[in-house]
PyMOL Python script that loads the backbone (N, CA, C, O; Angstrom):
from pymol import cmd

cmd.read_pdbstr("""\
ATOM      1  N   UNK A   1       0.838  -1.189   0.000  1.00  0.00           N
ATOM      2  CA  UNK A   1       0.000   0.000   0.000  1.00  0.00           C
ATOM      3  C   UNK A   1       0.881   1.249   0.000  1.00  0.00           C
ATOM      4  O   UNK A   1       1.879   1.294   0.719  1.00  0.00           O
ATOM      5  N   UNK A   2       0.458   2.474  -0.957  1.00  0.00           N
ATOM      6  CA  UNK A   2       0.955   3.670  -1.214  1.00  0.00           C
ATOM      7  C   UNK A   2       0.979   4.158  -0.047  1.00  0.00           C
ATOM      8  O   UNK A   2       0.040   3.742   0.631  1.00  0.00           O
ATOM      9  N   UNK A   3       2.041   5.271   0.779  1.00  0.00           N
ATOM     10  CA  UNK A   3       1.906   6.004   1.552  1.00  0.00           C
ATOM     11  C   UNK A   3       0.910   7.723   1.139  1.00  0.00           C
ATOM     12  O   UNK A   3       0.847   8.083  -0.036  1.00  0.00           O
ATOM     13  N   UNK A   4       0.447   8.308   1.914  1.00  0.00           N
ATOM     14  CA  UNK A   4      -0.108   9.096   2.111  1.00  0.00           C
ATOM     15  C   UNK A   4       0.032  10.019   1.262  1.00  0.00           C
ATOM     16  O   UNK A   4      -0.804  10.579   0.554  1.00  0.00           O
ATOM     17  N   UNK A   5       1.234  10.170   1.370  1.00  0.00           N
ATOM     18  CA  UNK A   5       2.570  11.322   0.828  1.00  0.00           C
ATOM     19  C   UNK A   5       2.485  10.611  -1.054  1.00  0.00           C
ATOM     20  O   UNK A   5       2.244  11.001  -2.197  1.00  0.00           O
ATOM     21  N   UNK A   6       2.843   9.459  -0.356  1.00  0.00           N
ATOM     22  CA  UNK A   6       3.065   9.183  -2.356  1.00  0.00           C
ATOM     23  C   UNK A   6       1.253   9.243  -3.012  1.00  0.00           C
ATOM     24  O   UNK A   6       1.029   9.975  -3.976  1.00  0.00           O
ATOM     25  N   UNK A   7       0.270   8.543  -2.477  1.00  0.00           N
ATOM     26  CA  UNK A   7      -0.317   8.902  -2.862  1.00  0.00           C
ATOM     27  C   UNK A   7      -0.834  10.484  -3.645  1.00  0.00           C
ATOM     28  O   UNK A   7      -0.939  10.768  -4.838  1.00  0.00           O
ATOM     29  N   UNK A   8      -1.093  11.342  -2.346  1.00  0.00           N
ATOM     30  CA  UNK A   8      -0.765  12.848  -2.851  1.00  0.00           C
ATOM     31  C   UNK A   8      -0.099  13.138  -4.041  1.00  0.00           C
ATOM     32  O   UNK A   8      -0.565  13.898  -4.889  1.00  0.00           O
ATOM     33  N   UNK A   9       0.838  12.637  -4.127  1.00  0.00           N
ATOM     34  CA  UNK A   9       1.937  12.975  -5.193  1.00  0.00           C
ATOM     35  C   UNK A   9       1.711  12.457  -6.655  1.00  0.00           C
ATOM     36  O   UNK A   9       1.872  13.142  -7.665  1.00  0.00           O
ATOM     37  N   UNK A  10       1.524  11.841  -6.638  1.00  0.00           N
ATOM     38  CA  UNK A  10       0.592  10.224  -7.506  1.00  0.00           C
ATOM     39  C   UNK A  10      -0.143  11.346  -8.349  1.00  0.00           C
ATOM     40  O   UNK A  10       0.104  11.729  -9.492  1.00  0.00           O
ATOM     41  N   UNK A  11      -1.318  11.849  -7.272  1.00  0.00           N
ATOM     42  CA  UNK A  11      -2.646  12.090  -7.966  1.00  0.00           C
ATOM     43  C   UNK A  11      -2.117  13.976  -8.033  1.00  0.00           C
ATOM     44  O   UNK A  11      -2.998  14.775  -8.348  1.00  0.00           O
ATOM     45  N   UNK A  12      -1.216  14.316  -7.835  1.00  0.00           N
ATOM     46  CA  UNK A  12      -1.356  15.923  -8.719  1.00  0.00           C
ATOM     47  C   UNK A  12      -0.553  16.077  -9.658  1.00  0.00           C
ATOM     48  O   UNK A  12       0.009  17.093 -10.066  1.00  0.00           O
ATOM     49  N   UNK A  13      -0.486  14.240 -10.248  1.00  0.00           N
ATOM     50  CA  UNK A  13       0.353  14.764 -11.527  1.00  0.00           C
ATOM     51  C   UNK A  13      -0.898  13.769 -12.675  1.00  0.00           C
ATOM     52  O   UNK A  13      -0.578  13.663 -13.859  1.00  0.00           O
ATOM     53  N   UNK A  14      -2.055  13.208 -12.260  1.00  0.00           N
ATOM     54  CA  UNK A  14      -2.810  12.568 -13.118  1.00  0.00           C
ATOM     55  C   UNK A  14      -4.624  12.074 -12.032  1.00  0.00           C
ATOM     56  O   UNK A  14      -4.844  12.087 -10.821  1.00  0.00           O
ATOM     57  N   UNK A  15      -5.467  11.735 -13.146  1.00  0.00           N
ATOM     58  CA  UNK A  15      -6.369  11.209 -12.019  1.00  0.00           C
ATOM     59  C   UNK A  15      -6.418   9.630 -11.785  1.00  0.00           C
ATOM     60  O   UNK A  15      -5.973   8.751 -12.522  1.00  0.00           O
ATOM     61  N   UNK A  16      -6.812   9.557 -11.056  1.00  0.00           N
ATOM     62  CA  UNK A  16      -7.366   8.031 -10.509  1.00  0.00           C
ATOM     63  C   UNK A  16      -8.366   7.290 -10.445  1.00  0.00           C
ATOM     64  O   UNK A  16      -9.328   7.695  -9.792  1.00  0.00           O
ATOM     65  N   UNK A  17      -8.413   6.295 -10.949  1.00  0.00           N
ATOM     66  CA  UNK A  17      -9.606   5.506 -10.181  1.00  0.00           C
ATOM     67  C   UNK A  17      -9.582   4.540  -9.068  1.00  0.00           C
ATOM     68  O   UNK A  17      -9.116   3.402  -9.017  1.00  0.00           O
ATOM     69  N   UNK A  18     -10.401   5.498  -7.889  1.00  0.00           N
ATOM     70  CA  UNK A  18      -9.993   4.444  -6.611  1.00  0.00           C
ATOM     71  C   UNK A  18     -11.291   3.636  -6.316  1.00  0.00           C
ATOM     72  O   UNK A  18     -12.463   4.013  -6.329  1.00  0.00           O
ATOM     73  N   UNK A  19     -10.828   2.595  -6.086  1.00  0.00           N
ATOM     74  CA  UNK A  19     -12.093   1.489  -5.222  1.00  0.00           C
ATOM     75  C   UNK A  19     -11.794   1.611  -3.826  1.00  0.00           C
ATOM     76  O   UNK A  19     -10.649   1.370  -3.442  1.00  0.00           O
ATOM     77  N   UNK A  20     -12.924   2.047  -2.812  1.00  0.00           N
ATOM     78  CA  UNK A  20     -12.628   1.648  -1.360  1.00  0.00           C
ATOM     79  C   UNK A  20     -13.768   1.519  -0.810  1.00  0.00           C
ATOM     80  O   UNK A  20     -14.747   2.068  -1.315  1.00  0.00           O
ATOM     81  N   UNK A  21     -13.869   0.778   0.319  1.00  0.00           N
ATOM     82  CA  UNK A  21     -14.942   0.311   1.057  1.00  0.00           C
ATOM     83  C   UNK A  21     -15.584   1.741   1.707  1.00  0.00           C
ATOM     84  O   UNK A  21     -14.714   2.506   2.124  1.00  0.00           O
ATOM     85  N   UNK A  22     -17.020   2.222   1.855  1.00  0.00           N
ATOM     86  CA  UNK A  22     -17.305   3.412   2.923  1.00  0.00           C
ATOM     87  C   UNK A  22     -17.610   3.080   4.161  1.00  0.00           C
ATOM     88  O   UNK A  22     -18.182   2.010   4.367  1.00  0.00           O
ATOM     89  N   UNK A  23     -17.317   3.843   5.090  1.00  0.00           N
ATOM     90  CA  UNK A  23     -17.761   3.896   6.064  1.00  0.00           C
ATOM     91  C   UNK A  23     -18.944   2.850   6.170  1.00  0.00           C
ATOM     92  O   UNK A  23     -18.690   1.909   6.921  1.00  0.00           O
ATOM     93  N   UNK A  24     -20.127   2.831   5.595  1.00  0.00           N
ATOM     94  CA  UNK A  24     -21.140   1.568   5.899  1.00  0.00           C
ATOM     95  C   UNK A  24     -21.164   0.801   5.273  1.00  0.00           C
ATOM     96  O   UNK A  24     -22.195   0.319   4.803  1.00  0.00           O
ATOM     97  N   UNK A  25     -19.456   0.243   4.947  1.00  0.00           N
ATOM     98  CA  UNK A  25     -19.452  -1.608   4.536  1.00  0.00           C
ATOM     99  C   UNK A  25     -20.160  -1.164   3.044  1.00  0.00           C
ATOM    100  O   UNK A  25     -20.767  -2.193   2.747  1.00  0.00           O
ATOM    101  N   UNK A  26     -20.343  -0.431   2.229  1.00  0.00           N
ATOM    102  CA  UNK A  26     -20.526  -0.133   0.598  1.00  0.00           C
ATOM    103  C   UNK A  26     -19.075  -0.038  -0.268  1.00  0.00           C
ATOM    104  O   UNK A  26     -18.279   0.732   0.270  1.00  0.00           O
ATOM    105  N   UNK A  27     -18.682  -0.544  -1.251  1.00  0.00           N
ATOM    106  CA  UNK A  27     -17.817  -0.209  -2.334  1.00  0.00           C
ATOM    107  C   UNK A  27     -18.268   0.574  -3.174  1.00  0.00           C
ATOM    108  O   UNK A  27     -19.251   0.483  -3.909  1.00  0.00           O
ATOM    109  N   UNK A  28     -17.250   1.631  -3.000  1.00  0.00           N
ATOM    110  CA  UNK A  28     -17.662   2.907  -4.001  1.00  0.00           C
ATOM    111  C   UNK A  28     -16.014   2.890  -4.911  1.00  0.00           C
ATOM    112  O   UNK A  28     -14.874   2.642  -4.519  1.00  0.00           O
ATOM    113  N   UNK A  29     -16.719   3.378  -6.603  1.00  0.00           N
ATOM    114  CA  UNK A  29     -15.274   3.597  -7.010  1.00  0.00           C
ATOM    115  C   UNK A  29     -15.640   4.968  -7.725  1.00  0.00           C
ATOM    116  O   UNK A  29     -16.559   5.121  -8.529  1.00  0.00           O
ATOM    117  N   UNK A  30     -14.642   6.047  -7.229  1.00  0.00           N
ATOM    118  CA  UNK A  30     -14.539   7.015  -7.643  1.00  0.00           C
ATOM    119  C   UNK A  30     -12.877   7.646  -8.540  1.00  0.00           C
ATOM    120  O   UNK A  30     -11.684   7.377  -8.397  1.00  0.00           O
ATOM    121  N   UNK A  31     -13.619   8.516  -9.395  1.00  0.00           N
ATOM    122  CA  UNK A  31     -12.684   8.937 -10.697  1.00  0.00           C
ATOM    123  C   UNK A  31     -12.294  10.622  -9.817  1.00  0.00           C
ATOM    124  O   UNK A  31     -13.168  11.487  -9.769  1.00  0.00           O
ATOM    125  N   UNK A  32     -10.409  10.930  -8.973  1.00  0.00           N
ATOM    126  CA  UNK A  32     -10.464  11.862  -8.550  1.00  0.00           C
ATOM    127  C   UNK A  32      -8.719  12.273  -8.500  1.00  0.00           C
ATOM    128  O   UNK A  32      -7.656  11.653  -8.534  1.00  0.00           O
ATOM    129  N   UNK A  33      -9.064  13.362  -8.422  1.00  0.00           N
ATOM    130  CA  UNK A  33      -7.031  13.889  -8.602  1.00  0.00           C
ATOM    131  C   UNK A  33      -6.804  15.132  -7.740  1.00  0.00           C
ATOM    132  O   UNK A  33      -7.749  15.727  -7.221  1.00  0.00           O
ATOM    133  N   UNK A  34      -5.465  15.530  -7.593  1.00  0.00           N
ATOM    134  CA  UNK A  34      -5.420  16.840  -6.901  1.00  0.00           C
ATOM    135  C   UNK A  34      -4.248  17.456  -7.722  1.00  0.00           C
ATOM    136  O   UNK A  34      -3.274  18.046  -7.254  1.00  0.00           O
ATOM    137  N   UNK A  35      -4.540  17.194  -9.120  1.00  0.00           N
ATOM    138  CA  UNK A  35      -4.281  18.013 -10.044  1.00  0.00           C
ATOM    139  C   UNK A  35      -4.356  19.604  -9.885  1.00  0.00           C
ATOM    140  O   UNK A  35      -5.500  19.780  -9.466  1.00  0.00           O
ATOM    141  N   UNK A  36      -3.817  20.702  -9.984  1.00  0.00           N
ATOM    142  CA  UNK A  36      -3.967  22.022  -9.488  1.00  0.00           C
ATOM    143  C   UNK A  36      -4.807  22.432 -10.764  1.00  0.00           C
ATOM    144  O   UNK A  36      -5.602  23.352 -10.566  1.00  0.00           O
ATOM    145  N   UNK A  37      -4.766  21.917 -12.010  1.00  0.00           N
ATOM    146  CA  UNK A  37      -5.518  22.779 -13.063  1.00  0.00           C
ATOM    147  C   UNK A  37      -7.057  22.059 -12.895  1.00  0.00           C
ATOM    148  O   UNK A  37      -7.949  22.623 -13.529  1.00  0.00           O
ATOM    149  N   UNK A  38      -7.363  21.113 -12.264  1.00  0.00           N
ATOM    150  CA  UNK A  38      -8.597  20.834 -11.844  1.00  0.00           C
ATOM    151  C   UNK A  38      -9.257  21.044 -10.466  1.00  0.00           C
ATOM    152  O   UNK A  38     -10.371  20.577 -10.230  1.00  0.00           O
ATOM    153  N   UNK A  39      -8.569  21.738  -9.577  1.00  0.00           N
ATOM    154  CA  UNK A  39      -9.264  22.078  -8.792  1.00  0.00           C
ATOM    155  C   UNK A  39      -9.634  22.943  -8.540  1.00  0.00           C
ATOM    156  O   UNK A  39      -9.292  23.814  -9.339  1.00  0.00           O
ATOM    157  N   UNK A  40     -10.342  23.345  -7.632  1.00  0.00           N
ATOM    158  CA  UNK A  40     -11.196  24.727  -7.864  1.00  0.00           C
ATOM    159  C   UNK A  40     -10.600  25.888  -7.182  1.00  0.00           C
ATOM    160  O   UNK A  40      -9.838  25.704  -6.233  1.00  0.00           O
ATOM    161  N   UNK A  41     -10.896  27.087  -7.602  1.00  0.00           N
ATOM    162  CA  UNK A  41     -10.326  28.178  -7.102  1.00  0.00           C
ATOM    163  C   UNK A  41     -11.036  27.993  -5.254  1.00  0.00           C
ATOM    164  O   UNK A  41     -12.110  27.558  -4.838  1.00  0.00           O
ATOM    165  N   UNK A  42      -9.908  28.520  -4.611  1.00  0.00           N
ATOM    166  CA  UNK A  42      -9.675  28.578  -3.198  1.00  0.00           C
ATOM    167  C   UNK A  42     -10.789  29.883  -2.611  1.00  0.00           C
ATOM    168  O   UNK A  42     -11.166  30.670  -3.478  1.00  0.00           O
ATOM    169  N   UNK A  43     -11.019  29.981  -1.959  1.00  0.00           N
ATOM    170  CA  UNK A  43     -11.979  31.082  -1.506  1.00  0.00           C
ATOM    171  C   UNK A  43     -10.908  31.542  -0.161  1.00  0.00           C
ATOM    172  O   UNK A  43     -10.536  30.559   0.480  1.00  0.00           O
ATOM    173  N   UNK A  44     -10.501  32.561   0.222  1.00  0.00           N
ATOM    174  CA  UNK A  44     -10.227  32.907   1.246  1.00  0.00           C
ATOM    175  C   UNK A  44     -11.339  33.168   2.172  1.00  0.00           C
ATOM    176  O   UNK A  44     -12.401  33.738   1.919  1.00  0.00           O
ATOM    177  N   UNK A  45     -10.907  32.630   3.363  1.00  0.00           N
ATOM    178  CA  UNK A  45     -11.986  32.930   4.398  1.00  0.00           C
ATOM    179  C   UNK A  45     -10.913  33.279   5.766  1.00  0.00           C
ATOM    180  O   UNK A  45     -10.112  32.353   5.897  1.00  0.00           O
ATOM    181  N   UNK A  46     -10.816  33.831   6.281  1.00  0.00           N
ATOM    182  CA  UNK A  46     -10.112  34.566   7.494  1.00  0.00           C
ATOM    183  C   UNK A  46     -10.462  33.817   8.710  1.00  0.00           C
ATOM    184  O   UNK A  46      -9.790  33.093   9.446  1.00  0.00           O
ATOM    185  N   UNK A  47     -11.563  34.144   8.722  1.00  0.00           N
ATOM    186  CA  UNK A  47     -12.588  33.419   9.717  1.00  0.00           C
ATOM    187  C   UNK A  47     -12.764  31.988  10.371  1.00  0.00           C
ATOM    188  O   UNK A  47     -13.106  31.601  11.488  1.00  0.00           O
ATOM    189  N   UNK A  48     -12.361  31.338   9.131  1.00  0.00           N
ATOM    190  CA  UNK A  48     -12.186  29.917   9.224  1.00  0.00           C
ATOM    191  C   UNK A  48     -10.664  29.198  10.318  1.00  0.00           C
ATOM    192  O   UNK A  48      -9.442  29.314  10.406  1.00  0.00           O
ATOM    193  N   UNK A  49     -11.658  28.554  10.872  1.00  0.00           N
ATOM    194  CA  UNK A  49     -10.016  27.888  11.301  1.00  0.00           C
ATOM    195  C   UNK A  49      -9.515  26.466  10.830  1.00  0.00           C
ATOM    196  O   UNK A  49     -10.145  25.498  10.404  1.00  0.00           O
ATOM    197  N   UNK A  50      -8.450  26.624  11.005  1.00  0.00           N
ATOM    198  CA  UNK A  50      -7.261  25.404  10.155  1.00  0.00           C
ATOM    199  C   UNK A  50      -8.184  24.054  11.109  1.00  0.00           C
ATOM    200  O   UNK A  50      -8.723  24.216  12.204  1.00  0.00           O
ATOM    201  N   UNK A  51      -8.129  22.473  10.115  1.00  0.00           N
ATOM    202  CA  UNK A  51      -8.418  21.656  10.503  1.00  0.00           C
ATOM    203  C   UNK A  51      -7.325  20.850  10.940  1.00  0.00           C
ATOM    204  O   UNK A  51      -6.212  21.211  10.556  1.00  0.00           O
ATOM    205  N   UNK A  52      -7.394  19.964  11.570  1.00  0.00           N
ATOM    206  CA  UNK A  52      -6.475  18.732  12.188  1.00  0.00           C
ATOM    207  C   UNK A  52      -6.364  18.290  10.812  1.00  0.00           C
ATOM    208  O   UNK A  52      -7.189  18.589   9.949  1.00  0.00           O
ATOM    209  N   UNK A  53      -4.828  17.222  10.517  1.00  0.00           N
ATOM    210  CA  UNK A  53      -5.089  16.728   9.141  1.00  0.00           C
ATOM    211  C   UNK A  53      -4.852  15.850  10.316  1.00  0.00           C
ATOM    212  O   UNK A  53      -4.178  15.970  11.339  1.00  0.00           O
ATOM    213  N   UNK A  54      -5.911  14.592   9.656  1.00  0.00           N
ATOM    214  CA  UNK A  54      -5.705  13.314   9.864  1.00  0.00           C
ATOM    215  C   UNK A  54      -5.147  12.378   8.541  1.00  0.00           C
ATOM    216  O   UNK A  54      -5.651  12.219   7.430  1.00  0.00           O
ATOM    217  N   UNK A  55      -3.637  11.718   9.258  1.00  0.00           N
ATOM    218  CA  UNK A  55      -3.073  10.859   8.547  1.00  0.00           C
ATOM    219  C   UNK A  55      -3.570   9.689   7.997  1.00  0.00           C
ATOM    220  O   UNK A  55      -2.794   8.881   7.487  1.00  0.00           O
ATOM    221  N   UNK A  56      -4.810   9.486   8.037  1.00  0.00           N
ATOM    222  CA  UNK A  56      -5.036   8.052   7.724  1.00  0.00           C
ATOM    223  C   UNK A  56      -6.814   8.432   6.929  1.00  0.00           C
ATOM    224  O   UNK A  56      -7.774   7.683   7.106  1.00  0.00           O
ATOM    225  N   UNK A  57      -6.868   9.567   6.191  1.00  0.00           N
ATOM    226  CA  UNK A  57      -7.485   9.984   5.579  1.00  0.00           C
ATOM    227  C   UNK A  57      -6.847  10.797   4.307  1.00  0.00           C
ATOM    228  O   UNK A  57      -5.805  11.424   4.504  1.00  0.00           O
ATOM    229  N   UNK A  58      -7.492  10.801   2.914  1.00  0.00           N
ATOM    230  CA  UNK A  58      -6.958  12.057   2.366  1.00  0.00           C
ATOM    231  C   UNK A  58      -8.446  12.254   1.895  1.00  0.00           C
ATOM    232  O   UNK A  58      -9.355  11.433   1.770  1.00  0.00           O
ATOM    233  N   UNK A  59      -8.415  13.164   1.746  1.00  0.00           N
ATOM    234  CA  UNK A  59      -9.308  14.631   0.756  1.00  0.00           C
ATOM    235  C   UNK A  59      -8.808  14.538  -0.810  1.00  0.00           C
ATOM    236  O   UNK A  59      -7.621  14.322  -1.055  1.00  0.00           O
ATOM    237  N   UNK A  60      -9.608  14.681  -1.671  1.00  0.00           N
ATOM    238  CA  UNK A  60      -9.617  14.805  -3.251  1.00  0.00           C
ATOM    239  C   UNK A  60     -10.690  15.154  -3.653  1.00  0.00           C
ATOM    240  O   UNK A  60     -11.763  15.204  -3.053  1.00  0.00           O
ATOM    241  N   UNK A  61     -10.388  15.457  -4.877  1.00  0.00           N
ATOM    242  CA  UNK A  61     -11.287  15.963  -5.875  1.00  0.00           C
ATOM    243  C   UNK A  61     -11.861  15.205  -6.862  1.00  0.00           C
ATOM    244  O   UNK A  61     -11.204  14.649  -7.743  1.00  0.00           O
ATOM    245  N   UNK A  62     -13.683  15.127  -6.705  1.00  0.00           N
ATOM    246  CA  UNK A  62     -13.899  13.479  -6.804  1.00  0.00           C
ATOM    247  C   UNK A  62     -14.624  14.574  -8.653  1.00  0.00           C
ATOM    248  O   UNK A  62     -15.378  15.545  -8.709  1.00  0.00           O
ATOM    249  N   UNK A  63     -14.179  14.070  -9.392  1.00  0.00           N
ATOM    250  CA  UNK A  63     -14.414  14.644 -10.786  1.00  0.00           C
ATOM    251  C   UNK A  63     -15.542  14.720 -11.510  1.00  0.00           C
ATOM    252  O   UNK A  63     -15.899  15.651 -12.232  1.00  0.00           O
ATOM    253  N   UNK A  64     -16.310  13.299 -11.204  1.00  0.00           N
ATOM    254  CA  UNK A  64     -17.924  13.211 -11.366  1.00  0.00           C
ATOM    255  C   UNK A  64     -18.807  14.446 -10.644  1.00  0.00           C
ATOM    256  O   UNK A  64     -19.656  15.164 -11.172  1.00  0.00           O
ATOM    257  N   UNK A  65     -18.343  14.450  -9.322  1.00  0.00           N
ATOM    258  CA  UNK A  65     -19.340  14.856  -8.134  1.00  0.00           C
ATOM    259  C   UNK A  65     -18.999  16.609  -8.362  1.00  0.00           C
ATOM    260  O   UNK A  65     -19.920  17.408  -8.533  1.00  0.00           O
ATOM    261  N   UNK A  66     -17.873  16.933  -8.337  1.00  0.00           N
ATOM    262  CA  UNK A  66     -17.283  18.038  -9.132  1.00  0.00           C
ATOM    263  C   UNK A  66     -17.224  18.628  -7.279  1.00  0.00           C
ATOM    264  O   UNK A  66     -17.932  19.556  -6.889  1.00  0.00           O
ATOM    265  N   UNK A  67     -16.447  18.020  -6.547  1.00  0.00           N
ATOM    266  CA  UNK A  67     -16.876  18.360  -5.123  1.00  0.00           C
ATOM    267  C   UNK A  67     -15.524  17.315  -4.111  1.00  0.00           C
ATOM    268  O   UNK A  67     -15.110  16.156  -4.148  1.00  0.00           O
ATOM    269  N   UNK A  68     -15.229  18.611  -3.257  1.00  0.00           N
ATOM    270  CA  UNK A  68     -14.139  17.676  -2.496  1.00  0.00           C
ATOM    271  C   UNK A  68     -15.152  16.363  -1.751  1.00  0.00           C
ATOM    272  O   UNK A  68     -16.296  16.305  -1.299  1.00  0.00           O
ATOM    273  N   UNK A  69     -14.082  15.464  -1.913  1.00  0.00           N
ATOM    274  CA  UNK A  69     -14.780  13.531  -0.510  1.00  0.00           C
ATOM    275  C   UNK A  69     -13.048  13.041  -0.362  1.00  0.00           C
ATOM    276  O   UNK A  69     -11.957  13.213  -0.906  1.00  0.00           O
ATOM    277  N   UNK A  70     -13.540  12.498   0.503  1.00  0.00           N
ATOM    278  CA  UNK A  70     -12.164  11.751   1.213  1.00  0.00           C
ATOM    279  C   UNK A  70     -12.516  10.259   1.576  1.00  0.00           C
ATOM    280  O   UNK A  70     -13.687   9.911   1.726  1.00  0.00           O
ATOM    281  N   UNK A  71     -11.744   9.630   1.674  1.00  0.00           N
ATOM    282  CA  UNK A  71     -11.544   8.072   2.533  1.00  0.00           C
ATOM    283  C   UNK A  71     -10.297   8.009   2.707  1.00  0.00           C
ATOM    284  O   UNK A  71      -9.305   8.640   2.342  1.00  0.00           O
ATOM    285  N   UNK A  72     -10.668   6.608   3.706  1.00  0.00           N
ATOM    286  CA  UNK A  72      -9.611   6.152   4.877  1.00  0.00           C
ATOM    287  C   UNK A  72      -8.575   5.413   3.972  1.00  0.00           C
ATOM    288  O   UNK A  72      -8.942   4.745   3.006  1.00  0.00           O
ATOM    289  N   UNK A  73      -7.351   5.551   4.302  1.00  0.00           N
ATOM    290  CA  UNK A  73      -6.402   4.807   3.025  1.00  0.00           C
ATOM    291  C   UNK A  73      -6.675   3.286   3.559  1.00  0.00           C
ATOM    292  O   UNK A  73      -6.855   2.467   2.657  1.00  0.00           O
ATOM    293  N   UNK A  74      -6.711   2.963   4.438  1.00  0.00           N
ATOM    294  CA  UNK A  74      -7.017   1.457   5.294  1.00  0.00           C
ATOM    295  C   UNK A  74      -8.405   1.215   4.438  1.00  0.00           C
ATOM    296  O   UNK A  74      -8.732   0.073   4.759  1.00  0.00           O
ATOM    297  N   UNK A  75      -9.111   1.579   3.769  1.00  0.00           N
ATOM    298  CA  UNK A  75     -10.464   1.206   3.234  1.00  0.00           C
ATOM    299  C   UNK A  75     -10.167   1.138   1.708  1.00  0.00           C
ATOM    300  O   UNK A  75     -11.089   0.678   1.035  1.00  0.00           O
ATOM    301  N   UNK A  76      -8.870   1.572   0.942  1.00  0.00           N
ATOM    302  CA  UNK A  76      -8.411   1.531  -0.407  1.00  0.00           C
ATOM    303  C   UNK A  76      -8.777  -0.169  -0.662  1.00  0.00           C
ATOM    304  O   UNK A  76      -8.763  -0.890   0.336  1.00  0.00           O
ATOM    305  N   UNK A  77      -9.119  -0.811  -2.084  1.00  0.00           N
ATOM    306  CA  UNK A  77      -9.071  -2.087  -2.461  1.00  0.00           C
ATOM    307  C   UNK A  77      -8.343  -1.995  -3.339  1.00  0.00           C
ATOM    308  O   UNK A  77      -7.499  -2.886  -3.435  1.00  0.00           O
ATOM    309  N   UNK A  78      -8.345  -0.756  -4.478  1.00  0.00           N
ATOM    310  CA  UNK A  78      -7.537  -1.043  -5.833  1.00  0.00           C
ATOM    311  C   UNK A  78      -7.316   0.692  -6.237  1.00  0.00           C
ATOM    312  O   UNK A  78      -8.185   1.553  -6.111  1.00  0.00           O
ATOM    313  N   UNK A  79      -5.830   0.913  -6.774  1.00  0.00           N
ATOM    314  CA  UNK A  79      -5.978   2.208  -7.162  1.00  0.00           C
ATOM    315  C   UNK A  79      -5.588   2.123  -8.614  1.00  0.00           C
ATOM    316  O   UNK A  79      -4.879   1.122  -8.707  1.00  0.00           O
ATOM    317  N   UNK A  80      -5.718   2.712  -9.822  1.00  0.00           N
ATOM    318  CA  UNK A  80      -6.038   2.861 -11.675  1.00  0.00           C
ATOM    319  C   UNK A  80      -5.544   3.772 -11.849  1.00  0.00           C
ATOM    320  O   UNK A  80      -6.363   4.676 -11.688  1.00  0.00           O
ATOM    321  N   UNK A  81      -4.212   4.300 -12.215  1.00  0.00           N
ATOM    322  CA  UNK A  81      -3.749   6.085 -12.418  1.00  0.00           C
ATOM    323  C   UNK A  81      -4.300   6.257 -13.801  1.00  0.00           C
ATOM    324  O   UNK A  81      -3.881   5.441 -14.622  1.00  0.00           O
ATOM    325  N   UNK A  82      -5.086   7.080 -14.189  1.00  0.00           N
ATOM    326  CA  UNK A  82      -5.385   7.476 -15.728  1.00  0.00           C
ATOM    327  C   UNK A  82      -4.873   8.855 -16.299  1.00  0.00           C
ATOM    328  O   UNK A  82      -4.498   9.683 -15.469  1.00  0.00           O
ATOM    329  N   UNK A  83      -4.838   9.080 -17.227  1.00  0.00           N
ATOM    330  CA  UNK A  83      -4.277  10.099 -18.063  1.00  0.00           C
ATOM    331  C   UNK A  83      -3.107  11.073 -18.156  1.00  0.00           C
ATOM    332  O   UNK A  83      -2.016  10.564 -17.899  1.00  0.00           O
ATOM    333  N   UNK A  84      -3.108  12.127 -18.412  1.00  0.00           N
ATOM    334  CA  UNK A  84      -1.826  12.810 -18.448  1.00  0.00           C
ATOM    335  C   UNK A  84      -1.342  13.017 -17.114  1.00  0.00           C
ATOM    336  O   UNK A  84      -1.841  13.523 -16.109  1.00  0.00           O
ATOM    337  N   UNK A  85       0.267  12.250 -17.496  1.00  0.00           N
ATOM    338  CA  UNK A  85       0.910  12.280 -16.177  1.00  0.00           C
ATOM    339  C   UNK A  85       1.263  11.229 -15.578  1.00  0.00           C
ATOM    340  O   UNK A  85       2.214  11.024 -14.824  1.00  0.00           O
ATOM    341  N   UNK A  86       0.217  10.377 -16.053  1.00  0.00           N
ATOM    342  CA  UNK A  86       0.428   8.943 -15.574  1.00  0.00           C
ATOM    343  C   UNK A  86       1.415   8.338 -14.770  1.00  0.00           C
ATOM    344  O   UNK A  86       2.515   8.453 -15.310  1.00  0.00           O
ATOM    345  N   UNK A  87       1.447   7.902 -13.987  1.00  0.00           N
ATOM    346  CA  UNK A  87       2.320   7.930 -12.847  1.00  0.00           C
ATOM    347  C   UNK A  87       3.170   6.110 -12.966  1.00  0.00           C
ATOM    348  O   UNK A  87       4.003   5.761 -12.129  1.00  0.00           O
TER     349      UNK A  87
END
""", "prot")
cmd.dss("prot")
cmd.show_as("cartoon", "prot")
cmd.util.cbc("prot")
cmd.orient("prot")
């Protein structure tokens, strides 16, 4: 299994298709990258405060949904690198 870090790295140079189990025992496979020319412009907010990153989660950009989702890397079954960049 990819580390965290490589993952990350993986997916902002191409997208993916990941299979992982959700939270309620469902297999979901989602098409997602953290490509910088696909993600969305940042909104500053001041106001906001910084979150905990938890290591055993990442955040992406799920391409269908057009909307950040995350899962647990412990819940990964299969990861597919697709297109430019290809890893």
């Amino acid at each position: 299994m990819l580390s965290k870090a490589e993952l990350k790295e993986n997916l902002a140079k191409c997208f993916a298709s990941v299979i992982f189990t959700k939270s309620d025992g469902t297999v979901r496979e989602m098409l997602c990258t953290l490509m910088a020319d696909h993600l969305p412009k940042q909104k500053l907010d001041e106001e906001r405060s910084p979150r905990a990153e938890n290591d055993d989660v990442l955040a992406v950009w799920d391409v269908d949904k057009q909307a950040w989702r995350s899962f647990r890397l412990d819940s990964v079954i299969n990861i597919h690198y697709i297109g430019v960049g290809t890893v």
